[in-house]
C-alpha positions, 0 to 999 in steps of 0.5 A: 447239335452241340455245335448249335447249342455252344455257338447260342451259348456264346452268343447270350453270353456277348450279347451286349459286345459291338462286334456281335452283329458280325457273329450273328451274321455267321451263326445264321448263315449256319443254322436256322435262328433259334427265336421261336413263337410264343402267342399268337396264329403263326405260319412256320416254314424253314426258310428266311431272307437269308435262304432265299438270297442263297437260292438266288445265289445257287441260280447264279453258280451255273452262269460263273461257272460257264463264265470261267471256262468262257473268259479262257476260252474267247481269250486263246480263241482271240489270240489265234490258239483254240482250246477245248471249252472244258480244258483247263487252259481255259479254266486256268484263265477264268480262275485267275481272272473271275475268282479275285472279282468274286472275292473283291466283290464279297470282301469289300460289300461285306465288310461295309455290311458289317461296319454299318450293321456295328454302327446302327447296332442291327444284325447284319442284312443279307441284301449283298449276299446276291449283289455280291455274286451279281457284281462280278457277272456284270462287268468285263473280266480285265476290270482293275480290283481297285476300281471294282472296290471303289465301285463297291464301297460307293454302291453299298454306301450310296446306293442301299445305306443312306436309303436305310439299308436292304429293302429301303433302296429304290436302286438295284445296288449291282446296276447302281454299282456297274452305273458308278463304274460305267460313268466314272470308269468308260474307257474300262467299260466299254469299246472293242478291248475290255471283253477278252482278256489280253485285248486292252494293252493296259492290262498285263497279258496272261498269255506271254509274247502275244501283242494285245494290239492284235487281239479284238475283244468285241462284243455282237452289240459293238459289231453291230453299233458298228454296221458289221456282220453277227459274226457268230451262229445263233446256236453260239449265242444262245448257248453263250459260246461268245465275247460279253460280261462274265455272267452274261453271255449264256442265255441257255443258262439264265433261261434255266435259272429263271425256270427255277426262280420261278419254280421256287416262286422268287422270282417274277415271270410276269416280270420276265416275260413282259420283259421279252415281250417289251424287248420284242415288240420294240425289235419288230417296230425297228425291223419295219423301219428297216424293211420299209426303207424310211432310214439308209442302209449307210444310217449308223442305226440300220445294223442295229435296227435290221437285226431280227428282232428275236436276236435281241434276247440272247445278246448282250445282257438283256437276259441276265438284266430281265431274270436276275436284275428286274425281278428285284423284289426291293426295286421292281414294281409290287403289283401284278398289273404294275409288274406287266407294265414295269417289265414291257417297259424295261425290254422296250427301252433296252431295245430303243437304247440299243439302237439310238445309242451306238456308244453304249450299244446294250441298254438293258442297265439304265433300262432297269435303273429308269423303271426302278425309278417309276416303279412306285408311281406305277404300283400307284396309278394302278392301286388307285385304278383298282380304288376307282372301280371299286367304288364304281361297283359299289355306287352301282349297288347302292344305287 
């Protein structure tokens, strides 16, 4: 308590230093703010933004420390030395490979945070505490620092800072950021080398004397984009035992953070299950194309389009995209009727993308970029449907 009490001191005593901001940012972080009401009919509850980004954060903490063990893991298994899931070989791995991204992410977001927090002379946001643990999930695990930091600086600047900061961006910062490395960085971002580490010869392999050339790194989406073979058990890609992004490959997991999201009420399961029921419909459209023999086997899309349309949600990021990513309070629709359409509309595009477009065989990213985009103009046409019936109602009464 005297800790509280001596760190408030300090803080009335620098209240009019530029640096301030930064300190506020810690102090809170810390402890509850000390601001009480003094009028008025207020609700009092222990929480703030901050404590509920850090409850979306605590969802994530199981998916990376899945991701760790799995970086190791599909790397000794690519190179022909299976390891125990736990061991600590596959830990060493996913330590050295996952935990600088983590740092990265948060150093460089939260610098700029602060910076802006500085300059506008406003506390500092807690929007990049969730983008910051977002960020490193998404990508491959051999991605260049420098490149994720670049990556960062231009997600935070433009994607949330020019708009006025948290709450203002019509973007989700973390897939405008994996947009901006997607699109500026593709060889790094895509293809059959960038998802196990050791695989991309540009990248210095952890594990001496094995040829990257001999390593394959491919994810079941690019398999399939290709007309190959699943070539893993649903029980492997349901509980995440495969190649992918970091944060992404455990479904098991992300279901169980959803559950909580939801239990917390943060985040959306109308979203969530719209979502699933977007991306269902449009596999089972595609399985009748495939059944019905309207397109040939030799098709670049039929691999894609005979897949059994319930594979779709627990490969690639559809599920991380759907709980974690589409269910943005900031971005996503606000109305309850507009979340059911915000979020069929982002599973049945992921899946539609998938398919038509074997060079990015995942979908779920620009998906939910493009909804974030019509999020508003959804939110309107269904407030001005409710405005409509109700002055139906009332002509009927008066009448």
């Amino acid at each position: 308590m005297s800790l509280k009490n001596n760190l408030h001191n300090f803080k009335e005593k620098n209240k009019d230093k530029k640096w301030l901001p930064a300190f506020n940012a810690l102090h809170t972080f810390l402890f509850l703010p000390n601001e009480t009401t003094h009028n008025g009919t207020h609700i009092k509850v222990a929480d703030d933004l901050k404590r509920t980004m850090n409850t979306v954060i605590m969802a994530m903490v199981p998916c990376l420390i899945f991701g760790i063990f799995n970086a190791g893991y599909q790397h000794f298994n690519a190179i022909g030395e299976p390891v125990d899931f736990l061991s600590w070989d596959a830990a060493w791995i996913g330590i050295i490979k996952v935990l600088p991204l983590l740092l990265v992410s948060y150093g460089v977001g939260l610098a700029i945070e602060v910076l802006f927090a500085i300059i506008k002379k406003h506390e500092v946001e807690e929007g990049y505490l969730v983008t910051g643990m977002l960020v490193p999930l998404i990508v491959p695990i051999d991605t260049p620092l420098w490149m994720l930091a670049v990556a960062v600086a231009f997600g935070v600047v433009i994607g949330k800072e020019v708009f006025g900061g948290t709450g203002m961006n019509i973007l989700n910062p973390a897939l405008t950021i994996r947009a901006f490395l997607f699109f500026a960085y593709p060889t790094w971002m895509s293809g059959d080398k960038v998802w196990v580490h050791g695989a991309d010869p540009r990248v210095q392999n952890l594990a001496e004397g094995v040829a990257p050339d001999v390593i394959s790194g491919e994810t079941i989406l690019g398999g399939l984009a290709q007309g190959k073979e699943l070539g893993y058990s649903v029980s492997d890609m349901f509980l995440g035992f495969i190649p992918g992004s970091i944060g992404e490959t455990s479904t098991l997991l992300i279901v169980l953070a959803g559950l909580f999201l939801i239990f917390t009420k943060i985040g959306s399961w109308r979203i969530m299950l719209s979502a699933a029921l977007g991306a269902l419909a449009m596999g089972l459209i595609f399985n009748g194309v495939a059944a019905s023999n309207l397109i040939s086997e030799s098709s670049k899309f039929y691999a894609l389009m005979n897949t059994e349309f319930w594979h779709h949600l627990i490969i690639g990021g559809f599920a991380f995209g759907a709980v974690f990513m589409a269910t943005d309070p900031v971005t996503a629709a606000q109305t309850n009727k507009g979340k059911w359409i915000y979020g069929f509309l982002i599973g049945f595009i992921s899946i539609m993308i998938r398919v038509f477009n074997p060079a990015y065989p995942e979908g779920v990213m620009l998906a939910i970029l493009l909804m974030n985009v019509f999020a508003p103009t959804i939110d309107h046409y269904v407030v001005q449907g409710n405005v409509k019936k109700r002055l139906k109602r009332l002509k009927v009464k008066t009448a």
